[in-house]
Chimera marker file (.cmm) of the C-alpha trace (Angstrom):
<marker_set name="trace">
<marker id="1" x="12.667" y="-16.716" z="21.170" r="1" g="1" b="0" radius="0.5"/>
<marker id="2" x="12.714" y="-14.636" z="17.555" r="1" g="1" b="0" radius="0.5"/>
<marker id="3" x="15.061" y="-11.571" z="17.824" r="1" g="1" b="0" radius="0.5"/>
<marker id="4" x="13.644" y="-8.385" z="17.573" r="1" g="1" b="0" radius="0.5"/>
<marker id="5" x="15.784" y="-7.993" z="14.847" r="1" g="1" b="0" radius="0.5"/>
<marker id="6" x="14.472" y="-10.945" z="12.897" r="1" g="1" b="0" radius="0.5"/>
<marker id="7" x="10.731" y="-9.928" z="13.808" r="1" g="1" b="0" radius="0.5"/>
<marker id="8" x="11.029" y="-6.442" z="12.441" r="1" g="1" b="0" radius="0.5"/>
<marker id="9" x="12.125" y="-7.824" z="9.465" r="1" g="1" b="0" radius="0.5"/>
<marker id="10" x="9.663" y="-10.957" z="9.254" r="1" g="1" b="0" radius="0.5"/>
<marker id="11" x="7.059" y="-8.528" z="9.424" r="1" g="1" b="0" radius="0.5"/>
<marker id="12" x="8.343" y="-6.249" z="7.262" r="1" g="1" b="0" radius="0.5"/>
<marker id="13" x="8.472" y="-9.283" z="4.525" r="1" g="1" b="0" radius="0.5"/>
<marker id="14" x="4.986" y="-10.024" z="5.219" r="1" g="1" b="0" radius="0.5"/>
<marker id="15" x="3.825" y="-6.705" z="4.365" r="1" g="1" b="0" radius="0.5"/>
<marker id="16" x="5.676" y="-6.702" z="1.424" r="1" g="1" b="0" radius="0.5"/>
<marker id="17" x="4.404" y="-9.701" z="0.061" r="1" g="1" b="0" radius="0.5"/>
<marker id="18" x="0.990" y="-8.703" z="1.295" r="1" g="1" b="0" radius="0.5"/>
<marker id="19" x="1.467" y="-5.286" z="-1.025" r="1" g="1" b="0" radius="0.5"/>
<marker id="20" x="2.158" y="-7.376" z="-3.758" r="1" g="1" b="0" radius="0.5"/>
<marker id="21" x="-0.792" y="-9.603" z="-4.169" r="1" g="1" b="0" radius="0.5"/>
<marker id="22" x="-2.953" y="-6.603" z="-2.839" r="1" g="1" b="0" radius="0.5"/>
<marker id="23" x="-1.535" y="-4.388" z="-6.318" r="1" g="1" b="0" radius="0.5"/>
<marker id="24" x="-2.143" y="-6.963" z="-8.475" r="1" g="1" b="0" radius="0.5"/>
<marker id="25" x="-5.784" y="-7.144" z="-7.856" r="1" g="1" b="0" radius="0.5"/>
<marker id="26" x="-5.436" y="-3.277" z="-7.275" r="1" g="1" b="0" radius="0.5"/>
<marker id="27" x="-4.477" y="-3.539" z="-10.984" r="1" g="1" b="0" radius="0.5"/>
<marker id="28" x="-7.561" y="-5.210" z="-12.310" r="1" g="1" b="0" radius="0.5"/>
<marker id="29" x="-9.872" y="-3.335" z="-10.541" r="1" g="1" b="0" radius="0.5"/>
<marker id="30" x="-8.885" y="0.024" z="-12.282" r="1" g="1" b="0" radius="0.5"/>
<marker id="31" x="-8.795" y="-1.726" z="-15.105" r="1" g="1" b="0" radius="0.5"/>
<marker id="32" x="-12.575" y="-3.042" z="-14.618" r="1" g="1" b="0" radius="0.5"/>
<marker id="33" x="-13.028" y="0.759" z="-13.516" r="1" g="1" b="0" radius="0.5"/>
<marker id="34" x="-11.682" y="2.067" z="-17.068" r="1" g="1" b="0" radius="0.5"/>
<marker id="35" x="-13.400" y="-0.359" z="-19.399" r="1" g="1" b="0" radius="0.5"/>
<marker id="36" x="-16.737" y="0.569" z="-17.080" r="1" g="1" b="0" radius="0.5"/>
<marker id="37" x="-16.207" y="4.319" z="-17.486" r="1" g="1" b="0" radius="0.5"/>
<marker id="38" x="-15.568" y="4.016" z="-21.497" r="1" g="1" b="0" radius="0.5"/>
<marker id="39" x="-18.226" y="1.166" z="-22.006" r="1" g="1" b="0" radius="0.5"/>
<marker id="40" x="-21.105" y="2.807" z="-20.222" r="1" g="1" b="0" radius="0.5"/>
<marker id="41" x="-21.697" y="6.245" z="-20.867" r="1" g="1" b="0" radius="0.5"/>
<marker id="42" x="-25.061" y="6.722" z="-18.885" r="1" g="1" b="0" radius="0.5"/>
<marker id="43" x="-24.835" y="3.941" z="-16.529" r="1" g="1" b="0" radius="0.5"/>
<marker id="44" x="-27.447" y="3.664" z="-13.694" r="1" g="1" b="0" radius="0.5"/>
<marker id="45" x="-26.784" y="5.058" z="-10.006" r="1" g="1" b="0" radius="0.5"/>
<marker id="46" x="-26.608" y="1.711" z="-8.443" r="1" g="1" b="0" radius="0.5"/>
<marker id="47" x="-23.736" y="0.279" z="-10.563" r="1" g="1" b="0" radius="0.5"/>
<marker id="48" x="-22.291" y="3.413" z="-10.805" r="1" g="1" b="0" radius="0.5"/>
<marker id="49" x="-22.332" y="2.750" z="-6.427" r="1" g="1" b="0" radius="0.5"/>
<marker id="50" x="-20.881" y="-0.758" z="-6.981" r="1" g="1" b="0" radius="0.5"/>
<marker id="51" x="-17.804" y="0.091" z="-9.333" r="1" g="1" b="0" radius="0.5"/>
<marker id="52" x="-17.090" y="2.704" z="-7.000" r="1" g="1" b="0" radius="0.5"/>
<marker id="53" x="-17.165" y="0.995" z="-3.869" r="1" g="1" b="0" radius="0.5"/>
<marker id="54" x="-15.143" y="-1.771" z="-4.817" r="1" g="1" b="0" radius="0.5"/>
<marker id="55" x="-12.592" y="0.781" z="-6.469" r="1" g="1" b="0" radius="0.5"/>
<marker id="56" x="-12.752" y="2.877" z="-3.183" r="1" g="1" b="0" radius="0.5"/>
<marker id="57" x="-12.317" y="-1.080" z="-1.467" r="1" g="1" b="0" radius="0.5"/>
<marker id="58" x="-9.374" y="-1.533" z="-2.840" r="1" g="1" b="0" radius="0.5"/>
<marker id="59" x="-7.928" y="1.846" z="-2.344" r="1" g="1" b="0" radius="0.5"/>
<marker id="60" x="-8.174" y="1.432" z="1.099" r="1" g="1" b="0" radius="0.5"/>
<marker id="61" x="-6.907" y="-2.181" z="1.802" r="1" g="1" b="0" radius="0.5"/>
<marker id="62" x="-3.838" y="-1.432" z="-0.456" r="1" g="1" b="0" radius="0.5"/>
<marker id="63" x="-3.233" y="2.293" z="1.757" r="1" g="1" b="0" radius="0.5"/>
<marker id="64" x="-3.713" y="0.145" z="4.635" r="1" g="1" b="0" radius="0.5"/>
<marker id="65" x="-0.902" y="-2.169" z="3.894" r="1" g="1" b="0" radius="0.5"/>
<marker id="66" x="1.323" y="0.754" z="2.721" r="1" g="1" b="0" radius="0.5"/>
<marker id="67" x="0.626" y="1.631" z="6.419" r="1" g="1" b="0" radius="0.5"/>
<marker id="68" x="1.830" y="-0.897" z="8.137" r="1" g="1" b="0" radius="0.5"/>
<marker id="69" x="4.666" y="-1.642" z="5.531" r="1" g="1" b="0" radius="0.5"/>
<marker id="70" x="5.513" y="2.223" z="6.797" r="1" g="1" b="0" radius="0.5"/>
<marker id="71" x="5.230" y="1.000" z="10.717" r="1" g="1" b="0" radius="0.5"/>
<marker id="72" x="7.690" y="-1.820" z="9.882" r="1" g="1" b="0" radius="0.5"/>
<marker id="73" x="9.873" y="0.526" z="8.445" r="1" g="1" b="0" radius="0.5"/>
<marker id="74" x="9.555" y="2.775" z="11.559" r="1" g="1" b="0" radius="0.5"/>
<marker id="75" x="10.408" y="-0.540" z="13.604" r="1" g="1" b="0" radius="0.5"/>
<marker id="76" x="13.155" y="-1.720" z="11.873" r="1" g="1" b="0" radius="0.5"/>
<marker id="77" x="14.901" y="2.167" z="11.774" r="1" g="1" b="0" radius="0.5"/>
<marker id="78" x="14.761" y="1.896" z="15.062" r="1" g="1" b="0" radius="0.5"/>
<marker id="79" x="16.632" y="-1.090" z="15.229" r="1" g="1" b="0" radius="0.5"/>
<marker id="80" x="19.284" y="0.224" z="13.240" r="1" g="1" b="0" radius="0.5"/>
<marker id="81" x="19.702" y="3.391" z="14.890" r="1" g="1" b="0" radius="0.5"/>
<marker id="82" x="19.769" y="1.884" z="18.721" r="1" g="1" b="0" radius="0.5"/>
<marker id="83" x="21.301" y="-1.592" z="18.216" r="1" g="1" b="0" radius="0.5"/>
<marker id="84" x="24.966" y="-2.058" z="17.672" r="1" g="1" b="0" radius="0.5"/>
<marker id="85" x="25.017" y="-5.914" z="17.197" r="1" g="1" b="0" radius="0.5"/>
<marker id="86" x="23.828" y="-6.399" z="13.766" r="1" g="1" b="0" radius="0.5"/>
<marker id="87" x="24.968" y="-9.309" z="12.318" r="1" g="1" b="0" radius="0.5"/>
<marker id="88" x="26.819" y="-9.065" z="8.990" r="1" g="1" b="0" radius="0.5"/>
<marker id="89" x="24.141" y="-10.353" z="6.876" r="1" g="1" b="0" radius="0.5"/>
<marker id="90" x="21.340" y="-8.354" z="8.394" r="1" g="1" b="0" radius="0.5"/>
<marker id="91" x="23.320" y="-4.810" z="7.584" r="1" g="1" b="0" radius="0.5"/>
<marker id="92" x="21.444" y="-2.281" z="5.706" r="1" g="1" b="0" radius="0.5"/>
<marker id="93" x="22.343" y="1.543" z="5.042" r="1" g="1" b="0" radius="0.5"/>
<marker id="94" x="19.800" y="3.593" z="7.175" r="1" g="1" b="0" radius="0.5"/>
<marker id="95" x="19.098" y="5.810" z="4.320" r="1" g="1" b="0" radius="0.5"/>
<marker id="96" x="18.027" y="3.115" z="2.174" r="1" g="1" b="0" radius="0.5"/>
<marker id="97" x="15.090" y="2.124" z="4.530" r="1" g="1" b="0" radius="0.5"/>
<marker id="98" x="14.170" y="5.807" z="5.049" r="1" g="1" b="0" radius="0.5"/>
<marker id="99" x="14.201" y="6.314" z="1.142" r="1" g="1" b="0" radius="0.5"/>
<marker id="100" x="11.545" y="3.629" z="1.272" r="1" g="1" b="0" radius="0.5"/>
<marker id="101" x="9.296" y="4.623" z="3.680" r="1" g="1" b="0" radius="0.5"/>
<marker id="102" x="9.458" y="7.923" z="2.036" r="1" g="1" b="0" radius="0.5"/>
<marker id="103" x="8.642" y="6.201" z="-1.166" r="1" g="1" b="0" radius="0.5"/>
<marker id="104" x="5.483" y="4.267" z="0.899" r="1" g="1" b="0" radius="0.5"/>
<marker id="105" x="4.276" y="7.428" z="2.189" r="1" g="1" b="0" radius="0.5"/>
<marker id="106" x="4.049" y="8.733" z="-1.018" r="1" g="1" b="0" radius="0.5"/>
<marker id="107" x="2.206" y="6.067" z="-2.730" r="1" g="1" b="0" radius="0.5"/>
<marker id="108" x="-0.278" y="6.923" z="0.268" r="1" g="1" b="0" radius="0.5"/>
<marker id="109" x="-0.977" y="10.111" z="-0.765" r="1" g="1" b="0" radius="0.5"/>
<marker id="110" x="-1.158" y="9.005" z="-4.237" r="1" g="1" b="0" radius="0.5"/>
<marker id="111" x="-3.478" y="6.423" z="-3.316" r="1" g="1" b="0" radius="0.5"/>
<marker id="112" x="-5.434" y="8.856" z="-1.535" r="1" g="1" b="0" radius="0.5"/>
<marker id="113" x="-5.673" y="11.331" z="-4.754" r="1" g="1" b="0" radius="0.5"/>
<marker id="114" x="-7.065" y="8.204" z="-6.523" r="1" g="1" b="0" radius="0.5"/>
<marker id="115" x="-10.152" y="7.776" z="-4.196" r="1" g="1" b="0" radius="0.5"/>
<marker id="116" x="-10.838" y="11.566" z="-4.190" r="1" g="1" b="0" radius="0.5"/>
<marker id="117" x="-10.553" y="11.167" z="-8.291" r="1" g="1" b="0" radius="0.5"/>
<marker id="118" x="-12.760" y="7.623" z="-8.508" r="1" g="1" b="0" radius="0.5"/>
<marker id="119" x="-15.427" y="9.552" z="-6.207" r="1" g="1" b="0" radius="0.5"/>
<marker id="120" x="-15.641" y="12.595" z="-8.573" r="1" g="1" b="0" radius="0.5"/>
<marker id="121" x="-15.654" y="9.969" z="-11.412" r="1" g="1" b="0" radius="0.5"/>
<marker id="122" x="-18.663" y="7.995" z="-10.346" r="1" g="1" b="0" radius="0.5"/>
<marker id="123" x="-20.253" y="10.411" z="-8.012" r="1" g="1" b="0" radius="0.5"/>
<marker id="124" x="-23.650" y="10.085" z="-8.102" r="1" g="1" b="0" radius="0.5"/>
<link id1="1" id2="2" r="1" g="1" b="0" radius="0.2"/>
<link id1="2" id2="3" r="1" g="1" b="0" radius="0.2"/>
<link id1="3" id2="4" r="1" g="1" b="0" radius="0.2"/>
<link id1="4" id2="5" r="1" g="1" b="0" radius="0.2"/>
<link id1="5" id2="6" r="1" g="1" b="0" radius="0.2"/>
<link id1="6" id2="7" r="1" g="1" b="0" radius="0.2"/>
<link id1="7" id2="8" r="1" g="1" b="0" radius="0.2"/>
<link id1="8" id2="9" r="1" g="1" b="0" radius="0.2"/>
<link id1="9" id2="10" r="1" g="1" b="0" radius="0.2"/>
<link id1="10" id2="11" r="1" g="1" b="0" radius="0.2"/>
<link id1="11" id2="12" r="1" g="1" b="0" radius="0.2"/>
<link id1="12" id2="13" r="1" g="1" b="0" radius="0.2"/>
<link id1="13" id2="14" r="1" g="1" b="0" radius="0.2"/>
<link id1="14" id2="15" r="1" g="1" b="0" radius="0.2"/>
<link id1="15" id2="16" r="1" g="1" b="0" radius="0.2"/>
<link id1="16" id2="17" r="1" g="1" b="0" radius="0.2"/>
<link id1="17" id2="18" r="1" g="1" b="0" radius="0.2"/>
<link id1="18" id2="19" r="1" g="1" b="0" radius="0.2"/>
<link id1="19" id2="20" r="1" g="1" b="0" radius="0.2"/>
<link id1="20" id2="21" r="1" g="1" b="0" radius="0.2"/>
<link id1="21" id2="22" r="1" g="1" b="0" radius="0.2"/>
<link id1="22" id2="23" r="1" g="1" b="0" radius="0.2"/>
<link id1="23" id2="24" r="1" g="1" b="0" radius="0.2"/>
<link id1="24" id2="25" r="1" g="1" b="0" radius="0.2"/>
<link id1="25" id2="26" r="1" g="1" b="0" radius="0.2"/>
<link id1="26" id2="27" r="1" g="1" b="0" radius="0.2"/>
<link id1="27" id2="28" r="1" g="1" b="0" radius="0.2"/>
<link id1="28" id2="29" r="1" g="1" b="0" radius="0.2"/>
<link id1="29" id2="30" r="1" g="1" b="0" radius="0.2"/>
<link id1="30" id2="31" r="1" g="1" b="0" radius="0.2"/>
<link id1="31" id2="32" r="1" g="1" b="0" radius="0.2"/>
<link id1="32" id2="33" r="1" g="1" b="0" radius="0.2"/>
<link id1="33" id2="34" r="1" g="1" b="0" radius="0.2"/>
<link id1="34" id2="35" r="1" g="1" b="0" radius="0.2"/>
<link id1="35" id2="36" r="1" g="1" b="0" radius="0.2"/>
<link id1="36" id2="37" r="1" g="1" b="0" radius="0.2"/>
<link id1="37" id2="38" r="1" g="1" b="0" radius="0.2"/>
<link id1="38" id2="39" r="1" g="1" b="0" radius="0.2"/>
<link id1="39" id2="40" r="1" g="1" b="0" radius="0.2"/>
<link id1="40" id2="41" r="1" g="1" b="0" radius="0.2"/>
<link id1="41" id2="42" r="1" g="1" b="0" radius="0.2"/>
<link id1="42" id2="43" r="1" g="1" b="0" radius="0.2"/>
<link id1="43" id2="44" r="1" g="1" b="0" radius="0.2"/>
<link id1="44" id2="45" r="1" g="1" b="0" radius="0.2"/>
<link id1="45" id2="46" r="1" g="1" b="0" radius="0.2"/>
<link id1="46" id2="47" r="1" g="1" b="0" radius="0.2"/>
<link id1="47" id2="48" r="1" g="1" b="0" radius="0.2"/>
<link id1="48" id2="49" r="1" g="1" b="0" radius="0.2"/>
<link id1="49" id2="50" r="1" g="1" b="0" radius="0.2"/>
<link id1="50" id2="51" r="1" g="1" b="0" radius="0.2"/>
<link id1="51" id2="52" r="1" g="1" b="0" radius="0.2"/>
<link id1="52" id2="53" r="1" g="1" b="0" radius="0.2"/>
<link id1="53" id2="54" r="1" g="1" b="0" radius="0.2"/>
<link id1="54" id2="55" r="1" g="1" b="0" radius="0.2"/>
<link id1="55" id2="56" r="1" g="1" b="0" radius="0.2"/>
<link id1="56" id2="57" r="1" g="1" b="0" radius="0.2"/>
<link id1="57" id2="58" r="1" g="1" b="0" radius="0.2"/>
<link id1="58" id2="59" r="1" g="1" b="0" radius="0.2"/>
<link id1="59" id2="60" r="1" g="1" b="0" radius="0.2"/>
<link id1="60" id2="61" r="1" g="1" b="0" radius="0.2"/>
<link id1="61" id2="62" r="1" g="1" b="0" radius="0.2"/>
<link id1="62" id2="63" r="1" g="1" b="0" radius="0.2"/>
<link id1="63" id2="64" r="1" g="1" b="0" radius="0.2"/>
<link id1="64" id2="65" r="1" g="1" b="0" radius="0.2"/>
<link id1="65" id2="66" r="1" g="1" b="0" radius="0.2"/>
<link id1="66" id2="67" r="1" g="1" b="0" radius="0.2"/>
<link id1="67" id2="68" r="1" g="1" b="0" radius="0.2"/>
<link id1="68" id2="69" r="1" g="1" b="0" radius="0.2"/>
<link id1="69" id2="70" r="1" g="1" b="0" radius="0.2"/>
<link id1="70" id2="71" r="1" g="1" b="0" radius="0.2"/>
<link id1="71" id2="72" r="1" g="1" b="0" radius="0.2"/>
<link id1="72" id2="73" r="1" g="1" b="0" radius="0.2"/>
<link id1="73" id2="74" r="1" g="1" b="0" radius="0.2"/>
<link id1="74" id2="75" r="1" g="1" b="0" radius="0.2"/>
<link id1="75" id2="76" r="1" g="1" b="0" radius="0.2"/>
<link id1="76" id2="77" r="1" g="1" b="0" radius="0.2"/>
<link id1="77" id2="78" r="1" g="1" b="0" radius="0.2"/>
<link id1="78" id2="79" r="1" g="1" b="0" radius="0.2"/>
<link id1="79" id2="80" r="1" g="1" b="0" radius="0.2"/>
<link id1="80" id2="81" r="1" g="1" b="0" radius="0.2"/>
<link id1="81" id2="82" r="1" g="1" b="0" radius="0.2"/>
<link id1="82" id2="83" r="1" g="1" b="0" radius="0.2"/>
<link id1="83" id2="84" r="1" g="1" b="0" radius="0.2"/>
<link id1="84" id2="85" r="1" g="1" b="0" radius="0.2"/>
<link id1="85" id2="86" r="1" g="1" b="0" radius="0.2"/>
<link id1="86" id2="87" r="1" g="1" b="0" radius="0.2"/>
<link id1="87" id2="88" r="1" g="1" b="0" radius="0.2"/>
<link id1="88" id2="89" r="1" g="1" b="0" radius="0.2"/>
<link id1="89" id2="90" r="1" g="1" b="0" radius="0.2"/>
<link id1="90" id2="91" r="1" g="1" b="0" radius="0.2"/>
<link id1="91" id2="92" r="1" g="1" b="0" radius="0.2"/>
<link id1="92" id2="93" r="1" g="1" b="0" radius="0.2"/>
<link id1="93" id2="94" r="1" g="1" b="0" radius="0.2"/>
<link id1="94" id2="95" r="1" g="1" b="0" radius="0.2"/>
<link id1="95" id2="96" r="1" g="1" b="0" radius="0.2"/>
<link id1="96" id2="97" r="1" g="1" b="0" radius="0.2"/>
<link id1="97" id2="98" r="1" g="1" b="0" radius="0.2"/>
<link id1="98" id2="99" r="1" g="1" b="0" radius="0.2"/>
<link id1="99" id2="100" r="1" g="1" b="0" radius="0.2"/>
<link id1="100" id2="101" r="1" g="1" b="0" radius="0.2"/>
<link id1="101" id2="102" r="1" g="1" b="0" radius="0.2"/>
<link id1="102" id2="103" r="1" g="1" b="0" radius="0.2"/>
<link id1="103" id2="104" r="1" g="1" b="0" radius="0.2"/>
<link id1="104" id2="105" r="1" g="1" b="0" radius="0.2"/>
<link id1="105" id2="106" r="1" g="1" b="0" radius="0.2"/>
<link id1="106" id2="107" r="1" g="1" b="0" radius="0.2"/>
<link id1="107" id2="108" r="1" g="1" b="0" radius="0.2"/>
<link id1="108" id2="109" r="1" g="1" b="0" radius="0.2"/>
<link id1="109" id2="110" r="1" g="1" b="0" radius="0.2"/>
<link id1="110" id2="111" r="1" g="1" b="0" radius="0.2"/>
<link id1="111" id2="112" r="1" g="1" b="0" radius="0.2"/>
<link id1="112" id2="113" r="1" g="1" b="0" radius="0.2"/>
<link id1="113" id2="114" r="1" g="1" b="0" radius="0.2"/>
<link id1="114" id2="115" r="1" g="1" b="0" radius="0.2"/>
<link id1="115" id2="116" r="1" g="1" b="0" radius="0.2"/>
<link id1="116" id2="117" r="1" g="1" b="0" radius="0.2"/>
<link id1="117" id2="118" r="1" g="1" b="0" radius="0.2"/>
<link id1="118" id2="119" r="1" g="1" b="0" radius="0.2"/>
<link id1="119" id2="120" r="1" g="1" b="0" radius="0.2"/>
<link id1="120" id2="121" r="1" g="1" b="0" radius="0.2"/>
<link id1="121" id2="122" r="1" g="1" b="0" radius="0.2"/>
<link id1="122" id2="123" r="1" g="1" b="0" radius="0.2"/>
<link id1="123" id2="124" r="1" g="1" b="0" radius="0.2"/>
</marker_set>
């Protein structure tokens, strides 16, 4: 059976890599937001609805993963503060993974300031 260890840190990678491909299409959709904002200066209520919800979309799945990258996090401090057999490899300071899910949390927020901005943006 997979240590607990190992799991925590399986699932950490897996949100991780999640993140990644979820920022990169993140990316383009802003971008698609921008070059919709500049290029159509009295565009019509329902695409104004569709840009929106698919930047608001996106938003959310990406705070979503942030979320559970943060939950791993929680999981694998844990670990670190109650277990005393870590093997060699696996050692990490403590204060580097609560630097990072400070860092997480932040990009929350952030990512929550961005759906409060794209809503007065294309609000209706």
């Amino acid at each position: 059976m997979m240590d607990k260890l190992e799991l925590a840190w399986d699932t950490y990678e897996f949100y991780t890599a999640e993140i990644v491909k979820c920022e990169t299409i993140h990316t383009n959709t802003l971008k698609t937001l921008k070059r919709f904002v500049n290029e159509n200066p009295n565009p019509k209520r329902y695409q104004r609805k569709r840009v929106k919800d698919k930047a608001q979309e996106s938003c959310s799945k990406l705070n979503l993963l942030y979320n559970k990258q943060v939950e791993s996090l929680n999981d694998l401090i844990e670990i670190y503060n109650t277990r005393v057999d870590i093997p060699p490899e696996r050692e990490v300071d403590i204060e580097y993974l609560i630097t990072l899910k400070n860092v997480t949390v932040t990009l929350m927020h952030q990512m929550n300031h961005y759906k409060e901005q794209i809503e007065d943006l294309l609000n209706p």
